[in-house]
N, C-alpha and C positions, 0 to 999 in steps of 0.2 A: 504494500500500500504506500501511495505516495508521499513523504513526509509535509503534518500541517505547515501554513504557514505563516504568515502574517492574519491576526484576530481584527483588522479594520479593514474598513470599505476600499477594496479596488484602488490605489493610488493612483493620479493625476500623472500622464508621462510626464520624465524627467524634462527637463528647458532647454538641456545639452542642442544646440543645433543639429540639424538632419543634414547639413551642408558642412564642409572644413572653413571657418572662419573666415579664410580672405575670399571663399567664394561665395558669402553670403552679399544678399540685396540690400537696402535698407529695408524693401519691406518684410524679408528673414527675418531680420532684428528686430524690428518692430514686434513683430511676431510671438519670437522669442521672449522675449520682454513682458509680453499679457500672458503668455503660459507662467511663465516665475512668479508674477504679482497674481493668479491662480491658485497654485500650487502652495505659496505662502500665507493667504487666507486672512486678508487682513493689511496695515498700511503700514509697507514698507519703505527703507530708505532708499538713496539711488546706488550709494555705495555695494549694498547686499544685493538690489536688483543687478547690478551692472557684474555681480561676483559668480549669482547663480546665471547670469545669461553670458556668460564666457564674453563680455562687452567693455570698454575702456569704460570709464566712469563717464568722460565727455559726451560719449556715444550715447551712452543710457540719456545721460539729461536731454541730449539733443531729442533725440526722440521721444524721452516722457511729454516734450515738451509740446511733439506734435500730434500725439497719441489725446492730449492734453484739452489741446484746440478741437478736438474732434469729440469730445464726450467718450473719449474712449476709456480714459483714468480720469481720475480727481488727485486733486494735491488737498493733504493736509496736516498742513504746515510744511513742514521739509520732507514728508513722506508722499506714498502713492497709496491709492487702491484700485480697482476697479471701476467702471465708469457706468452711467445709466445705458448707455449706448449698447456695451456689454450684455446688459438684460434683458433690452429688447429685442435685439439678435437674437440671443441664444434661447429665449421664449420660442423662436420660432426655426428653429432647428430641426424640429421635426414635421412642423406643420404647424396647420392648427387645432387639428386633434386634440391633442393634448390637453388645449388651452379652454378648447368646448366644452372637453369631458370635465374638466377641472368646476368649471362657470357651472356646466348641466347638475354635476353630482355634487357640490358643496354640502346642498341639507339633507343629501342621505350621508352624508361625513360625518354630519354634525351630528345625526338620529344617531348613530354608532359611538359617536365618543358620548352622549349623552346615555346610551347604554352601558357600555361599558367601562366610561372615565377613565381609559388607556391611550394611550398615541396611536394613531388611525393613519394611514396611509393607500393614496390610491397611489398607482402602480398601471404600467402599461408594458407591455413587448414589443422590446425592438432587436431585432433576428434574435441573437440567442441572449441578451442580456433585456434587463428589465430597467425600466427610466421611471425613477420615484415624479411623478407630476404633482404633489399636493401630500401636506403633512398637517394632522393637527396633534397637540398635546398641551398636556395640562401641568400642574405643578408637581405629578408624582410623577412621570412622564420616566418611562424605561430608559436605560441610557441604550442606544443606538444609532450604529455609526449611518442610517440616513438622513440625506439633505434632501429637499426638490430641485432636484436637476440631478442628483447625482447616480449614477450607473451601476451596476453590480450584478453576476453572472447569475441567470436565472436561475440553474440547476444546482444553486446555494441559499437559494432566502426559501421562504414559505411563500412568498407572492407569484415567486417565478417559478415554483413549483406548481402551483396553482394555475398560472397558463398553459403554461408545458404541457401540462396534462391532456387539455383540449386541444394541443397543435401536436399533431403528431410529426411535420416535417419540421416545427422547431422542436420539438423535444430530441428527434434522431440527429441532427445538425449538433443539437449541442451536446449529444454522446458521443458523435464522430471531431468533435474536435480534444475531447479527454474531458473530465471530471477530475481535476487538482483539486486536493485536500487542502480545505484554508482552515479548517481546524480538525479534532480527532473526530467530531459528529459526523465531516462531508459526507455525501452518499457518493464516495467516485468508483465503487463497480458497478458497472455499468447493469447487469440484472438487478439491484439491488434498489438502483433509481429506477429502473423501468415497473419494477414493482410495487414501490411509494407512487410512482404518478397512477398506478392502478387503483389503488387505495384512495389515493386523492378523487380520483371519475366516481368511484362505489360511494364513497363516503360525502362526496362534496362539498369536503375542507380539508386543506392544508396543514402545514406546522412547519415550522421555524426551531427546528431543535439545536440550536447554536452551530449552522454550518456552515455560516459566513465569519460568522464572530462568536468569541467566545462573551457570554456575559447573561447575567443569573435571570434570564425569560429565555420565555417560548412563545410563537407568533403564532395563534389562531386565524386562519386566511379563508375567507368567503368569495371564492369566484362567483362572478356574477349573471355571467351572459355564455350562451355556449355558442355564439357566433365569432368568427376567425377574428381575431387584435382585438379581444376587449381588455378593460380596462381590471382589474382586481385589489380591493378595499383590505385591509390588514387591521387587527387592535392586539398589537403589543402588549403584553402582561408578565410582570414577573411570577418565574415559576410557581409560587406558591399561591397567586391569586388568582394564576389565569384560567378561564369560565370560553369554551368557545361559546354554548348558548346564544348567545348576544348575536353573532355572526349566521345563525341557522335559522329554520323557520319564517315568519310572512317578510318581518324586516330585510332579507335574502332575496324575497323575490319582487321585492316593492325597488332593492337598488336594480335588478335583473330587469324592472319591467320598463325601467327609465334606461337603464343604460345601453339597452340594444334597439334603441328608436334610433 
């Protein structure tokens, strides 16, 4: 079996350029530059940006500077972050699917966390990994390495188990590309997963048994729709409170009757 690995979310590629230095563009570097202020999470100086983007420090400012002009970053004070511009791009990265289902399904979001009073998340499929589009939680709220927007291999959460199940050419897609062990829970034999998405179709709910991340819950997951790219609703619960109930029954087919219009 293959050895676990890292217990957090899929990291952001590294900043290293895809080019040798003197053959990059400026717009390489530019580039460059919004992956590092990414990947750093938060408002960096120019010194450290210009140290993770392998950039002279002149370099870096020159270009914060026009990155700057364009809403692409913000300065505050002598630091960087990310820019509004950023946002509304990457809102639409996928379309606007994402953005519909997000607007369409908030107050069945909201009927689930009011059932449950756990961190709720809707979740879509994109080829073999799963794009978190909408999160809510509250002040007890599970620690979990999901954000909205951020990425993670389906055939390791409970959400992306949860599609899997109903896509049979994404679910073989992403046993043909291997099942890595990101902790000792993974399902990466391959009958072993094909047997849990089994159980998943019978049963009609998922689980999150720490195979992404290690950390003290388990994720009850309520697919919703049995037509091709839907969307699937998650409520986080640490192990010792978590109740799927709440994810089963009329509540299940009231997100199902909305979500497949």
């Amino acid at each position: 079996m293959p050895s676990p690995v890292s217990d957090q979310a899929r990291p952001l590629p590294q900043s290293a350029p895809a080019v040798a230095p003197d053959q990059q563009t400026a717009v390489d570097k530019a580039l460059v530059l919004l992956k590092s202020l990414a990947e750093l999470d938060g408002e960096v100086g120019v010194s450290e940006l210009a140290r993770r983007s392998q950039l002279t420090k002149s370099t870096a400012f020159r270009l914060l500077g026009i990155l700057h002009r364009n809403d692409l970053v913000e300065r505050v004070g002598s630091n960087y972050r990310l820019g509004s511009q950023i946002f509304d791009i990457g809102t639409r990265a996928y379309g606007p699917t994402p953005l519909l289902l997000r607007e369409v399904l908030m107050p069945y979001l909201a009927d689930l966390y009011e059932l449950t009073h756990e961190t709720v998340h809707l979740a879509v499929l994109h080829g073999t990994e799963i794009v978190y589009v909408s999160k809510i939680h509250g002040h007890r709220a599970a620690h979990s390495p999901s954000h909205v927007g951020a990425r993670l291999p389906a055939y390791c959460t409970g959400v992306g188990k949860a599609l899997l199940a109903f896509d049979h050419d994404a679910a073989e897609a992403a046993t043909a590309q291997g099942l890595p062990a990101r902790t000792e829970h993974t399902l990466s034999d391959p009958d072993r997963f094909r047997a849990a998405l089994r159980r998943i179709r019978e049963d009609g709910i998922a689980y999150d048994h720490q195979e992404a991340a290690r950390r003290d819950r388990r994720t009850p997951v309520a697919r919703v729709c049995s037509r091709p790219g839907p969307p699937a609703p998650t409520a986080p619960g640490v192990r010792r409170r978590c109740d799927a109930r709440p994810c089963t029954g009329p509540a299940r087919h009231a997100w199902a009757g909305t979500a497949c219009r």
